[in-house]
MIVEX-630493 format. One record per atom (N, C-alpha, C): z, x, y. Coordinates in steps of 0.05 Angstrom, whole numbers, padded with zeros to 5 digits, always signed. Atoms other than C-alpha are relative to their C-alpha. Last residue first. Layout:
<nodes>
ZXY ...
</nodes>
This chain:
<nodes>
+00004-00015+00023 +00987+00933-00871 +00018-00004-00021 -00029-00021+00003 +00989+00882-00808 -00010+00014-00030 +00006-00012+00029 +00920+00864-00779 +00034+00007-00001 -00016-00022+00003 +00927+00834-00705 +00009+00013-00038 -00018+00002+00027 +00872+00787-00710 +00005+00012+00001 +00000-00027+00016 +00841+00780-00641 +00015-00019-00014 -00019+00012+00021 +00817+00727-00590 -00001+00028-00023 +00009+00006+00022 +00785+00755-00527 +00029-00012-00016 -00026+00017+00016 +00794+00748-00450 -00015+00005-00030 +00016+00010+00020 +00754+00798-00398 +00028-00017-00025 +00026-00006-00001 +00764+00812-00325 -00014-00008-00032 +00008-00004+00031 +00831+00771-00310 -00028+00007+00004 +00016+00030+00012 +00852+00777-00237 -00003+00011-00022 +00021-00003+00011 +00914+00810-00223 -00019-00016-00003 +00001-00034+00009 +00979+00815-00177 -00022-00001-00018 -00014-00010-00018 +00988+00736-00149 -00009+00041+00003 +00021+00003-00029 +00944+00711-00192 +00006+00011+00018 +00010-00025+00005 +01001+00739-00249 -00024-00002+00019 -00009-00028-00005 +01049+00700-00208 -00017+00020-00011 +00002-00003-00016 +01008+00633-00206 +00004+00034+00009 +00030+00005-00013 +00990+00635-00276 +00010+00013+00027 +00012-00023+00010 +01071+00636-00288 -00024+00019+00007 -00020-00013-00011 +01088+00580-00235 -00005+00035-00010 +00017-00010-00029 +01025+00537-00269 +00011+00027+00012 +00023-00017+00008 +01063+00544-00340 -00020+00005+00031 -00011-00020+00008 +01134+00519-00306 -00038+00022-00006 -00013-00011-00021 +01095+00463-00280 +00001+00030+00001 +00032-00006-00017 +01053+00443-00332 +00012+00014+00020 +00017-00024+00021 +01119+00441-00379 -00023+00013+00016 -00029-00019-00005 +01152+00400-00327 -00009+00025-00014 +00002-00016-00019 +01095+00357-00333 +00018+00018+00016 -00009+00020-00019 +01106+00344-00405 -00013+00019+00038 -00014-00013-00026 +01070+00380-00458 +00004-00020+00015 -00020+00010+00000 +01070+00331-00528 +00002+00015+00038 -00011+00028+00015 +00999+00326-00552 +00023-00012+00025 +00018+00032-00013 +00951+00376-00523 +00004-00018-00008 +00018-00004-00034 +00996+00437-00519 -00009-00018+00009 -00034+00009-00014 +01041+00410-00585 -00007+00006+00035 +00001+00018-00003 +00969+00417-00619 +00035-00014+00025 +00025+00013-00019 +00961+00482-00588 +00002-00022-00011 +00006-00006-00024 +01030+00514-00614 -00013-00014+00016 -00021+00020-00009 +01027+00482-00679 +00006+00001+00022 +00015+00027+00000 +00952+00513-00692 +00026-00013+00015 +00015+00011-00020 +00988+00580-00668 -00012-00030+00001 -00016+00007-00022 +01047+00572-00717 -00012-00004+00023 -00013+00029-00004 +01002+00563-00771 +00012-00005+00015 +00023+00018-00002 +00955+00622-00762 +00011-00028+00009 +00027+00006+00025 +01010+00674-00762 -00015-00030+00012 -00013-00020+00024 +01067+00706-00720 -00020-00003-00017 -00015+00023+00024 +01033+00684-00651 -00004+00015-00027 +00012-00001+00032 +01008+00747-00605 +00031-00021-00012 -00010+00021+00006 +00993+00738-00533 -00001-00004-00023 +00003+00005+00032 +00974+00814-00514 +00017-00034-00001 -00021+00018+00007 +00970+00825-00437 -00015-00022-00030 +00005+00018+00025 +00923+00885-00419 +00035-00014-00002 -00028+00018+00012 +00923+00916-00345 +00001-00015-00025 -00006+00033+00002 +00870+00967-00327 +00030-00009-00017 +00046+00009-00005 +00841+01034-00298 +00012-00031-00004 -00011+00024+00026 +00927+01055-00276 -00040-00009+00000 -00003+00030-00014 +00914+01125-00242 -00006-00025-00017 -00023+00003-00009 +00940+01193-00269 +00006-00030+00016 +00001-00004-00029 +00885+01206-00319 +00023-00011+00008 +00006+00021-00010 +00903+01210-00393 +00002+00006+00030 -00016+00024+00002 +00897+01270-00432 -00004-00013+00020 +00001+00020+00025 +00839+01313-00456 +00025-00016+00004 -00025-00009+00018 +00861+01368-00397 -00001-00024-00025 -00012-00027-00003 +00808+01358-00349 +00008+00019-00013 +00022-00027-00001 +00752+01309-00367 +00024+00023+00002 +00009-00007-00027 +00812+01251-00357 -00011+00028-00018 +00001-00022+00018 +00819+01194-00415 -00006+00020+00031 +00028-00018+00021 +00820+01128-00384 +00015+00028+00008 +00010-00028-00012 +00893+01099-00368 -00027+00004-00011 +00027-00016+00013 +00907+01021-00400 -00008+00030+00036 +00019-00010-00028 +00973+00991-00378 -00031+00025-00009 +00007-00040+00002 +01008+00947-00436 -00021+00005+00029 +00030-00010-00035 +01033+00882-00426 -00004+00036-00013 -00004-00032+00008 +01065+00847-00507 -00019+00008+00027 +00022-00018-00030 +01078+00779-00500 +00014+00025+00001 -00011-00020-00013 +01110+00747-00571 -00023+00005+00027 +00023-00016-00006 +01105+00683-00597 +00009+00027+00024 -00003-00026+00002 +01160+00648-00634 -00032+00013+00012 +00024+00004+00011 +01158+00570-00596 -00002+00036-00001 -00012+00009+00035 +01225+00535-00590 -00035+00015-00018 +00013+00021+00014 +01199+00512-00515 +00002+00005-00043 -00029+00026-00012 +01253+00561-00469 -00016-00022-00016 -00036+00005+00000 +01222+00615-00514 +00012-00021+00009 +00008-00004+00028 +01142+00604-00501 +00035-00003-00011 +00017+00023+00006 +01148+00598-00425 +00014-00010-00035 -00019+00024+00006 +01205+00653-00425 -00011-00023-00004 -00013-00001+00024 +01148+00701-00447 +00025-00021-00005 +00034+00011+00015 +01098+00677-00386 +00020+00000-00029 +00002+00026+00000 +01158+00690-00344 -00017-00019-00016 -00023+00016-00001 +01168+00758-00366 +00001-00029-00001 -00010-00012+00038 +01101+00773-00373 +00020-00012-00009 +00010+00017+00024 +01092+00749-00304 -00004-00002-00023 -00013+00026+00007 +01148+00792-00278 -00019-00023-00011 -00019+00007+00023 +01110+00844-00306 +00016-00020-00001 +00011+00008+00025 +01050+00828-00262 +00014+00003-00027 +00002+00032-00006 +01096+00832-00200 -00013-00012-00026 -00028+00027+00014 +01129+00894-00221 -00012-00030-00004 -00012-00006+00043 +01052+00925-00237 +00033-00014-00002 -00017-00024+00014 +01037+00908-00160 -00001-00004-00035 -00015+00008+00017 +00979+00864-00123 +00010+00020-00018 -00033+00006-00011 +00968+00872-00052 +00016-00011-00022 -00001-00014-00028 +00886+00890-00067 +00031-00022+00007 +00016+00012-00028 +00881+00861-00139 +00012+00015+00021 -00021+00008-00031 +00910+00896-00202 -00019-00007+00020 -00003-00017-00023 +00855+00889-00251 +00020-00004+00008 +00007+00004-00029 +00856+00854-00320 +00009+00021+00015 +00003-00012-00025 +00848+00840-00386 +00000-00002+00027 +00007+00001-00026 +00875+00787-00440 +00005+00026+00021 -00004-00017-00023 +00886+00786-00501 -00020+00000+00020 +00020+00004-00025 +00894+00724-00543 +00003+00024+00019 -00011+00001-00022 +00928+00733-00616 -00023+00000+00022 +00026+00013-00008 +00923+00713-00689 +00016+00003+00031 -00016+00012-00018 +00980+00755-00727 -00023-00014+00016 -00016-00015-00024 +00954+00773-00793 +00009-00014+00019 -00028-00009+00014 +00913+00753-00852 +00025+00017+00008 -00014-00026-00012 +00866+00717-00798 +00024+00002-00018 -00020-00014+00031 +00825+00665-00842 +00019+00028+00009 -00014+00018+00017 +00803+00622-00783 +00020+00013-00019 -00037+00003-00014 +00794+00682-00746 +00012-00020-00013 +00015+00024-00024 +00718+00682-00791 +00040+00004+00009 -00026+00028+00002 +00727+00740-00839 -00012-00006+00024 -00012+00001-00023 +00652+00788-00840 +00026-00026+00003 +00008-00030-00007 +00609+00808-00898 +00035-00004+00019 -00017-00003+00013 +00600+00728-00915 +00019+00026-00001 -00025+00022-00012 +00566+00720-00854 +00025+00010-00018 -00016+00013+00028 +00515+00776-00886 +00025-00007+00021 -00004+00037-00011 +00475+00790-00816 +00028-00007-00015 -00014+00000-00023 +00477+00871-00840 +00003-00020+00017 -00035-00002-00001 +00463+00848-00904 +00015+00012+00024 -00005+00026+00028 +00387+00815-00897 +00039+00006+00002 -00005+00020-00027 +00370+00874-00836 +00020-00034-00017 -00019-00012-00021 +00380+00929-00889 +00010-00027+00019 -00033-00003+00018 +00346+00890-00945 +00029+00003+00021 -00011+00020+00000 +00288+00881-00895 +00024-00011-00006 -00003+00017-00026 +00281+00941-00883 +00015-00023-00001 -00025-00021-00009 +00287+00974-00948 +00006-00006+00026 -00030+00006+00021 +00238+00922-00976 +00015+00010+00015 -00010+00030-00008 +00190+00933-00916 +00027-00004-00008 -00010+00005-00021 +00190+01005-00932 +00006-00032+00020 -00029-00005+00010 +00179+00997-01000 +00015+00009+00026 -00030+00029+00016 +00122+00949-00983 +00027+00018-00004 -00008+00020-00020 +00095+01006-00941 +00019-00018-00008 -00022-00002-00018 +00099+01062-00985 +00003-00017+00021 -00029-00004-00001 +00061+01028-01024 +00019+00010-00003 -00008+00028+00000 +00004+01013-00989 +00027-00002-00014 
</nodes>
């Protein structure tokens, strides 16, 4: 009997601080760059220029509006069984949307759902359109880009 309860205990304990909220920052408190990445495929007649020119255009968005955020594309390879380095064909497309800190993004999104004009909607559809054009998105998260 008790070795049971002290296996409860030790259970329970375990399961008690591996929940612990407190354990874990909330993005709110990102002591870093707070950014949106976004995955994706190339589609069937869609290129890697075409999805950099949406980078491009996605980056002048942000610039021609007074607004420091960077777009960072990277091309994700998996790993190849052969030779421990990277296979020869593209697996996926990542596009990093990283604001400098917390406060610039809030000012960002309220200036999104305050002040955009439809000139603004425009330009941002035109973007969208071109990376539709060459990828769909397979998975979207929010990150904290950690600096040291």
């Amino acid at each position: 009997m008790k070795s049971y309860l002290t296996t409860m205990l030790a259970l329970t304990s375990l399961s008690l601080y591996s929940d612990e909220p407190s354990s874990s920052p909330k993005l709110e408190d990102c002591k870093g760059s707070p950014a949106s990445y976004y995955v994706s495929k190339l589609i069937e007649g869609g290129t890697v220029e075409g999805w950099i020119k949406a980078t491009k255009m996605h980056q002048a968005y942000y610039e021609d509006r007074g607004f420091n955020v960077k777009i960072v594309p990277s091309i994700q390879y998996l790993p190849s069984d052969e030779n421990n380095g990277p296979k020869d064909e593209i697996f996926r497309l990542s596009t990093h949307v990283i604001h400098p800190n917390r406060a610039e993004q809030e000012k960002f999104w309220a200036w999104n759902q305050n002040e955009r004009t439809e000139s603004d909607l425009k330009e941002r559809t035109a973007f969208i359109a071109e990376y539709d054009k060459n990828n769909k998105v397979t998975a979207r998260r929010f990150l904290c880009m950690l600096s040291n």
